[in-house]
C-alpha positions in Angstrom: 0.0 0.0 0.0 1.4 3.1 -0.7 -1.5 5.6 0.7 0.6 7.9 3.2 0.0 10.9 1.1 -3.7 9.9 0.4 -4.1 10.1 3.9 -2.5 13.5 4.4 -4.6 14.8 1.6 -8.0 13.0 3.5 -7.0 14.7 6.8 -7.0 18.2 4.8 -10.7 17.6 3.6 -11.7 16.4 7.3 -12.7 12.7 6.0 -12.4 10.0 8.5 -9.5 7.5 8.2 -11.3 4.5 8.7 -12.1 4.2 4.8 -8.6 4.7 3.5 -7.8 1.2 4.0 -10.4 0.6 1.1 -7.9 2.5 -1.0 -5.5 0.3 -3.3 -2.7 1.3 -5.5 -1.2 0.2 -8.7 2.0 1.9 -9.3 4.1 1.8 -12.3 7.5 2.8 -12.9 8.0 5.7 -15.5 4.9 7.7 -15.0 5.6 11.5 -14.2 9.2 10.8 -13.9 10.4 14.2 -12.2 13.1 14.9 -9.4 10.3 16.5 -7.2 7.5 13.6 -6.1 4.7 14.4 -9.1 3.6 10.7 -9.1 3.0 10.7 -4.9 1.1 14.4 -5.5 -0.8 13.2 -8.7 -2.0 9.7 -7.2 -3.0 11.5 -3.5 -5.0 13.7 -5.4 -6.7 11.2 -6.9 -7.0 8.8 -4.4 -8.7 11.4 -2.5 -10.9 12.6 -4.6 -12.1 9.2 -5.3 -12.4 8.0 -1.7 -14.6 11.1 -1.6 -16.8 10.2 -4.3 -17.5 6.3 -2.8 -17.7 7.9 0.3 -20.9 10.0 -1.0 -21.9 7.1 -3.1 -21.9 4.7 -0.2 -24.2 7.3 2.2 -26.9 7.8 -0.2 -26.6 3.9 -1.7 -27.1 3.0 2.3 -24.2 1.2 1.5 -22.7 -0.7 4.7 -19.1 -0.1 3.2 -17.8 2.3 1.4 -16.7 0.8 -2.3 -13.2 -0.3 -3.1 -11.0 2.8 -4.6 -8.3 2.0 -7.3 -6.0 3.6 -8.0 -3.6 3.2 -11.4 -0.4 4.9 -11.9 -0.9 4.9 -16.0 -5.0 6.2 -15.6 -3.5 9.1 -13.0 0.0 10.2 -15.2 -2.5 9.7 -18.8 -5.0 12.3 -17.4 -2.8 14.6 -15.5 -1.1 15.1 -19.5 -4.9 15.3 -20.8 -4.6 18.3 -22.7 -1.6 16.9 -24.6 -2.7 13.6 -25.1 -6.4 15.4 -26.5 -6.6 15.1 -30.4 -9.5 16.7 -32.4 -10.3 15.0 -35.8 -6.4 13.9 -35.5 -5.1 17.5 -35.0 -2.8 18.0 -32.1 -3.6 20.9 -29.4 -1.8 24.4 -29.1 -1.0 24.5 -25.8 1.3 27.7 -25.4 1.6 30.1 -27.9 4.3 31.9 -28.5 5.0 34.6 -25.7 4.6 32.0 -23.3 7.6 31.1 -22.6 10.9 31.4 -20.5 13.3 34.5 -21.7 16.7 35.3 -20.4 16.1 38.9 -18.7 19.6 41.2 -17.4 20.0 38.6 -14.5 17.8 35.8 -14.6 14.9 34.3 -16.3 11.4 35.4 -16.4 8.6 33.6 -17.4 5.4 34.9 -19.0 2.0 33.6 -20.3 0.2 35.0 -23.2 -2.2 32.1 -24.9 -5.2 34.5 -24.4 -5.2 37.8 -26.6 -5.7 40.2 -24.1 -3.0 39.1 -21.8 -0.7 39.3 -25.2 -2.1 42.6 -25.8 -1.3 43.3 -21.7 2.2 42.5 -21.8 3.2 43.9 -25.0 1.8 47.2 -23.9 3.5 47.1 -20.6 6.7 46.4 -22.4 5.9 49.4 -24.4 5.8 47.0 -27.5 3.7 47.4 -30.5 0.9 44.6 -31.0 2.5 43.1 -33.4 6.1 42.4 -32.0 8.1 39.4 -32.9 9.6 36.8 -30.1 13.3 38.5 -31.2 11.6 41.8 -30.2 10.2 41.1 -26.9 13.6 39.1 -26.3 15.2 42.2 -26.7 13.7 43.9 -24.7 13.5 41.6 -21.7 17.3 41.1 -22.3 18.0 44.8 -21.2 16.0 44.6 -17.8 16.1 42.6 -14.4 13.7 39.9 -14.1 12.0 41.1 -10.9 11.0 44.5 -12.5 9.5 42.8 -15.5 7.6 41.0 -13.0 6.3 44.0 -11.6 5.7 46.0 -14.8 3.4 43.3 -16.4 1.5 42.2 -13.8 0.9 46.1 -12.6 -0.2 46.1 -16.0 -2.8 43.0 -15.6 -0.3 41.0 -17.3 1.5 38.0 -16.7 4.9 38.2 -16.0 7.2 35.7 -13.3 10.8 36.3 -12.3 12.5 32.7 -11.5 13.3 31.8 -7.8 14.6 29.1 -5.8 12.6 27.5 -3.0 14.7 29.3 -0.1 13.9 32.8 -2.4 10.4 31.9 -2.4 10.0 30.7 1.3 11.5 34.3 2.5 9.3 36.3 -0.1 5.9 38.3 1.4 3.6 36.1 -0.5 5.5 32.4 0.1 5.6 33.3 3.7 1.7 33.7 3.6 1.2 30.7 1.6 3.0 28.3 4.2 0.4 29.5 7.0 -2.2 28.0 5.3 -3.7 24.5 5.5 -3.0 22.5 1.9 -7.0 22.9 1.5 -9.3 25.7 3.8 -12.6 24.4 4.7 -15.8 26.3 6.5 -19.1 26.7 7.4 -20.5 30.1 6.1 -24.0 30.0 7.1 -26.8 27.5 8.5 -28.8 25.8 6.5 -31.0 22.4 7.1 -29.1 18.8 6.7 -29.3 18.5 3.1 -31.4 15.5 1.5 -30.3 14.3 -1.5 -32.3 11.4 -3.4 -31.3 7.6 -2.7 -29.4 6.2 -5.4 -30.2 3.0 -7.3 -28.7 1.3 -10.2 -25.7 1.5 -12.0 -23.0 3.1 -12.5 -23.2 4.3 -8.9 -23.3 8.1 -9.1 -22.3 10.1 -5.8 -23.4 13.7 -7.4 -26.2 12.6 -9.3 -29.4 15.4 -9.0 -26.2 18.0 -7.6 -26.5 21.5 -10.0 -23.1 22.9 -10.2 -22.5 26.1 -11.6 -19.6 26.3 -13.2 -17.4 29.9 -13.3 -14.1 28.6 -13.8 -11.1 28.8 -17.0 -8.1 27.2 -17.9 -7.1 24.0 -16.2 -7.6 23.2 -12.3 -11.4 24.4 -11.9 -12.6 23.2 -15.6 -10.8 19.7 -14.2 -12.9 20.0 -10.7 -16.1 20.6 -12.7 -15.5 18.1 -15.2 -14.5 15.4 -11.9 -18.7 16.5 -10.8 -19.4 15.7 -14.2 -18.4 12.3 -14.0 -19.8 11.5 -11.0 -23.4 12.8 -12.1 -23.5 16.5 -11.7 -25.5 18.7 -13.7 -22.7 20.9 -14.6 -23.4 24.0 -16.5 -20.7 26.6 -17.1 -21.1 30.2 -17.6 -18.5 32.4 -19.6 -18.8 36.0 -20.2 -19.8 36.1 -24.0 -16.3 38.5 -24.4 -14.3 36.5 -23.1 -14.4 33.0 -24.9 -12.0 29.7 -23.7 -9.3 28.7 -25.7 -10.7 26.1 -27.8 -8.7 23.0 -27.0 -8.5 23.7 -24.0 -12.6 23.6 -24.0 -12.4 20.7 -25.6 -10.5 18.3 -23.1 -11.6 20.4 -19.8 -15.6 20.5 -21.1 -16.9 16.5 -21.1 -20.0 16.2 -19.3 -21.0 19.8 -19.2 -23.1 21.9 -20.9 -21.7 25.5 -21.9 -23.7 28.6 -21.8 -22.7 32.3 -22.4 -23.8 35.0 -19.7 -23.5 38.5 -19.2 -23.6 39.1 -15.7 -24.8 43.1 -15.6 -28.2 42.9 -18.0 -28.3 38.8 -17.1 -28.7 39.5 -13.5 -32.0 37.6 -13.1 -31.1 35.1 -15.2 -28.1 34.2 -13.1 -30.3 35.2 -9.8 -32.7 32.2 -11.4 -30.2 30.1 -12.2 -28.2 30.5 -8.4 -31.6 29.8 -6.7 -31.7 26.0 -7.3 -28.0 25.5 -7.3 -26.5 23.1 -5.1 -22.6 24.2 -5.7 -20.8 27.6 -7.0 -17.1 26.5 -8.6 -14.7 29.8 -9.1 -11.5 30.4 -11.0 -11.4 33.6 -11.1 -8.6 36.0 -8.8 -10.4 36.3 -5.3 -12.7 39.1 -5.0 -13.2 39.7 -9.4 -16.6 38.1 -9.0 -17.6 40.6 -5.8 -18.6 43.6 -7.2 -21.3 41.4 -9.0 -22.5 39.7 -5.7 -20.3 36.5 -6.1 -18.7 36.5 -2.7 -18.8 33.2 -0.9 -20.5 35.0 1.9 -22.9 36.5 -0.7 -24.0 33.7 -2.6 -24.6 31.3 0.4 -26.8 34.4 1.9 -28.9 33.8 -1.2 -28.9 30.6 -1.6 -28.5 28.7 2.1 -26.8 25.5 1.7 -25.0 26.1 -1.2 -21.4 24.8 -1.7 -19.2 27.5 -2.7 -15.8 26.0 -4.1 -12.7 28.7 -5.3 -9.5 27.8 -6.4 -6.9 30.5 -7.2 -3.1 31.0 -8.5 -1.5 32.6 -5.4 -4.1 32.3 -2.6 -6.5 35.0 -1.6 -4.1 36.3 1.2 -0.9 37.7 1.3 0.4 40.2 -1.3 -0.1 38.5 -4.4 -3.8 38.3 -3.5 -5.1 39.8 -6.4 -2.2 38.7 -9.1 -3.3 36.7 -12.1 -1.1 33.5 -12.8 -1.3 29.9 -14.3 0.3 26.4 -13.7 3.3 27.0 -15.3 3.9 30.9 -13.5 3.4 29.4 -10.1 6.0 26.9 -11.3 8.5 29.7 -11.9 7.7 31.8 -8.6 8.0 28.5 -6.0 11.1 27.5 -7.2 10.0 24.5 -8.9 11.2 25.3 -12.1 14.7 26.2 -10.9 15.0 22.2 -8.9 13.6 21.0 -12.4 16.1 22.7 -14.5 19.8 23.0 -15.5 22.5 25.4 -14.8 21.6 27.0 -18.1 17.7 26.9 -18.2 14.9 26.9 -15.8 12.7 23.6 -16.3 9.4 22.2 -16.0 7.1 19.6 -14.4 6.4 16.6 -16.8 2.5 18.1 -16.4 0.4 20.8 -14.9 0.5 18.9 -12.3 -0.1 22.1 -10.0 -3.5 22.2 -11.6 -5.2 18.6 -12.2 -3.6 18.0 -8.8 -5.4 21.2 -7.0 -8.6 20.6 -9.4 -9.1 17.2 -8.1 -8.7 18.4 -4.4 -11.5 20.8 -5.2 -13.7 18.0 -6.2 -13.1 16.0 -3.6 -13.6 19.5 -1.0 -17.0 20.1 -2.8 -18.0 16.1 -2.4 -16.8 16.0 1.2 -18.8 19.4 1.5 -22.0 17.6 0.5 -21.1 14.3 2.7 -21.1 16.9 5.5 -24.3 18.5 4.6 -25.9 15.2 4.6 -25.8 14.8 8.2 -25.2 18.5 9.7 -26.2 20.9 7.0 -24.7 24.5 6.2 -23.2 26.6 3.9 -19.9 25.2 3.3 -16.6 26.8 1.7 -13.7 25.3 0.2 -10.7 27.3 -0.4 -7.5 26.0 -2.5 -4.6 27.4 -4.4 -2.2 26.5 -6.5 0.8 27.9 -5.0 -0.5 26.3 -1.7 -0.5 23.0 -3.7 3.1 23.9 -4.9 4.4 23.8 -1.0 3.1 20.7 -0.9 5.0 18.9 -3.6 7.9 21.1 -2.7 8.3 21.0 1.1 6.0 18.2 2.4 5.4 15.1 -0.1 8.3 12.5 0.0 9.5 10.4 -2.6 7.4 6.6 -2.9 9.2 3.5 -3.1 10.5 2.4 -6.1 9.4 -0.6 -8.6 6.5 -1.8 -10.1 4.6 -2.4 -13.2 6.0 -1.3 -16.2 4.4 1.8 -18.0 3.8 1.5 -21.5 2.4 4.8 -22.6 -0.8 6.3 -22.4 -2.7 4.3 -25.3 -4.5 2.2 -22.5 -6.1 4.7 -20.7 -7.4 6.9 -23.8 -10.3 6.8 -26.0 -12.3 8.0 -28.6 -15.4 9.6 -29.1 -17.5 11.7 -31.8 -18.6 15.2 -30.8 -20.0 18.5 -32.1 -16.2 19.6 -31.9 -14.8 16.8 -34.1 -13.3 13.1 -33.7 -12.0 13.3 -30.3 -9.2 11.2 -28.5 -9.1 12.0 -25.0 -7.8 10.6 -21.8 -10.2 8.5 -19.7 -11.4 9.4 -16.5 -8.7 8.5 -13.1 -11.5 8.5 -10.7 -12.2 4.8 -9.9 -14.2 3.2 -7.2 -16.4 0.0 -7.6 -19.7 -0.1 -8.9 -18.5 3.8 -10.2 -19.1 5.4 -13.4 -16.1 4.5 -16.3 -16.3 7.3 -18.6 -18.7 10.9 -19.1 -22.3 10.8 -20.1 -21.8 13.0 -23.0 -18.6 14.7 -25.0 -18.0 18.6 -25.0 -20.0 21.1 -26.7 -19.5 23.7 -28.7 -18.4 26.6 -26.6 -21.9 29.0 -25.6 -24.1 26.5 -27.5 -26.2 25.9 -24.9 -28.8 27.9 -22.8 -28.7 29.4 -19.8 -31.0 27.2 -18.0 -31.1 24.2 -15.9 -31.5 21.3 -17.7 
């Protein structure tokens, strides 16, 4: 058995340890192969999140035990790469374009992200760069200043801009000081509210969140992944984007099975959100803490509104400390922690073999919201769960410790992907990692095309 960080991560969501035992492992040699412990974070998070599903499956089942959990090395590595391994009518994904990148600044490296046009637009302008500048132009430029104060230019600019640090540069910094206070997942009761009774479940596949509405406000990786997860296990999952402000369309692609998509304006679609809020059962963000507040999106507000409501947030840097309200991604989060420097050379910064920052944290904030409604079941509430990725980062970086070696042998990815037809194309995707008996073995339904659905419940 090789559960010791399962059962860290199932202490942070409050779960009982008597069920961990029902948790079994198959690990492979080869899978996230990285000099920081990727495999231990990615199959905790897992593990977790699945215990948490058969936990909620096994309470309203009336289910004497909870069901057996597996766990496979190749299903957890295969989906933590998903948006690699995703192919649409045999095209490849774009998955950085290219001002996203690492560049050599006066003294150091910097990292920035640009896939969506107006962060491009941001950080040229900061830069004081035309629109249309070349990568030998911004190159140029970043060449002639220190990495710090591109850092602070961009990102004072609502760009995205990261100067490389080590871990011992991180854990004196303002912001990294702040992070290491916190717990790896915050979890609390906002407001009373009656137990929650969610219908008995019959038949199969066995589906925990089946009934469960889940408005989805997330982008990018770790919250799409956490809504997608709710998917799976039965959710009604309906995500909301501002019609401005469309997803990147691979990225929709592998992040959207399961869900319906719909396009909102929050200012004249007030009532329409208002209608849509008042029979939710769970609120997922990605947005920075406090951009949703001005438009009544607190967690405080929403579960004033709507008592009993799950209110589930994941951000980049936390939503404390100094870097509060900074924008930043996987791979930025990387650069600040000093991940990128233990995964590198002496002459370039590396990478994690995967975002492993985000499927990791995404599939914590599954499990947080299915713990949430476990809880409920029994002693009612509001409930909020509180994760970030940087907060995830300290966890790989200062607390997980290398597993044992040996095992199976990996063999790539083909057995744990799949195809599928789709309004989007052929797709090849990566199946599901969440796996518990008697449990649901792939999505109900492929993505969608992006805003093709209605604003409504289903």
């Amino acid at each position: 058995m090789t559960t010791e960080h399962t059962e860290s991560a199932w202490s942070a969501l409050g779960g009982d340890a008597a069920p961990v035992p029902r948790i079994s492992n198959v690990v492979r040699d080869g899978v996230l192969e990285a000099r920081l412990p990727v495999r231990e974070l990615a199959r905790a998070c897992v593990g977790a999140c699945a215990l948490a599903a058969a936990e909620l499956g096994a309470r309203r089942a009336g289910l004497t035990d909870v069901p057996e959990v597996r766990v496979d090395d190749g299903a957890v590595g295969t989906a933590f790469g998903s948006e690699r391994h995703l192919l649409v009518d045999g095209r490849a994904p774009v998955n950085f374009a290219p001002l996203s990148r690492f560049w050599r600044a006066e003294d150091g490296w910097v990292r920035t992200h640009a896939n969506y046009p107006h962060h491009r637009a941001r950080l040229l302008s900061a830069l004081g760069l035309p629109g249309d500048a070349s990568v030998d132009t911004v190159a140029d430029c970043l060449a002639e200043r220190s990495a710090v104060d591109v850092e602070d230019t961009v990102c004072a600019a609502g760009g995205l801009a990261v100067a490389l640090r080590t871990a011992k540069e991180w854990a004196a910094h303002e912001q990294g000081a702040a992070v290491a206070l916190r717990p790896l997942l915050s979890r609390e009761r906002i407001g009373d509210a009656p137990v929650r009774a969610l219908a008995p479940l019959a038949g199969d596949p066995l589906l925990p969140a089946a009934g469960v509405r889940v408005l989805d406000l997330t982008r990018v990786i770790a919250g799409p992944v956490a809504t997608r997860t709710l998917a799976l296990l039965g959710a009604d999952v309906l995500r909301l984007d501002a019609p401005w402000l469309p997803e990147l369309p691979d990225q929709h692609a592998d992040t959207g099975f399961g869900k319906r998509s719909a396009t909102l304006d929050l200012t004249p679609g007030r009532a329409a959100f208002e209608e849509l809020l008042a029979s939710a059962d769970v609120v997922v963000t990605g947005y920075r803490p406090g951009a949703l507040d001005r438009f009544g999106l607190s967690p405080e507000a929403l579960a004033e509104r709507r008592p009993g409501l799950v209110v589930a947030q994941v951000s980049a840097w936390g939503a404390y400390g100094p870097w509060a309200g900074r924008r930043g991604f996987d791979s930025l989060v990387q650069v600040a922690t000093g991940i990128a420097e233990t995964e590198g050379s002496a002459d370039r910064p590396g990478a994690l073999p995967a975002q492993a920052l985000d499927h990791g944290t995404g599939y914590l904030l599954a499990a947080g919201v299915l713990r949430a409604l476990t809880e409920q079941s029994y002693d009612g509430g509001s409930r909020f769960v509180q994760l970030a990725l940087a907060r995830t980062a300290r966890w790989l970086t200062a607390e997980l410790e290398p597993g044992p070696e040996g095992g199976e042998p990996y063999e790539g990815p083909d057995a744990w992907l799949a195809e599928t037809g789709s309004a989007l194309g052929r797709l090849r995707y990566a199946r599901p990692p969440v796996s518990f008996a008697g449990g649901p073995a792939g999505w109900a339904r492929p993505p969608v095309l992006w805003g093709s659905d209605p604003a409504t419940w289903a």
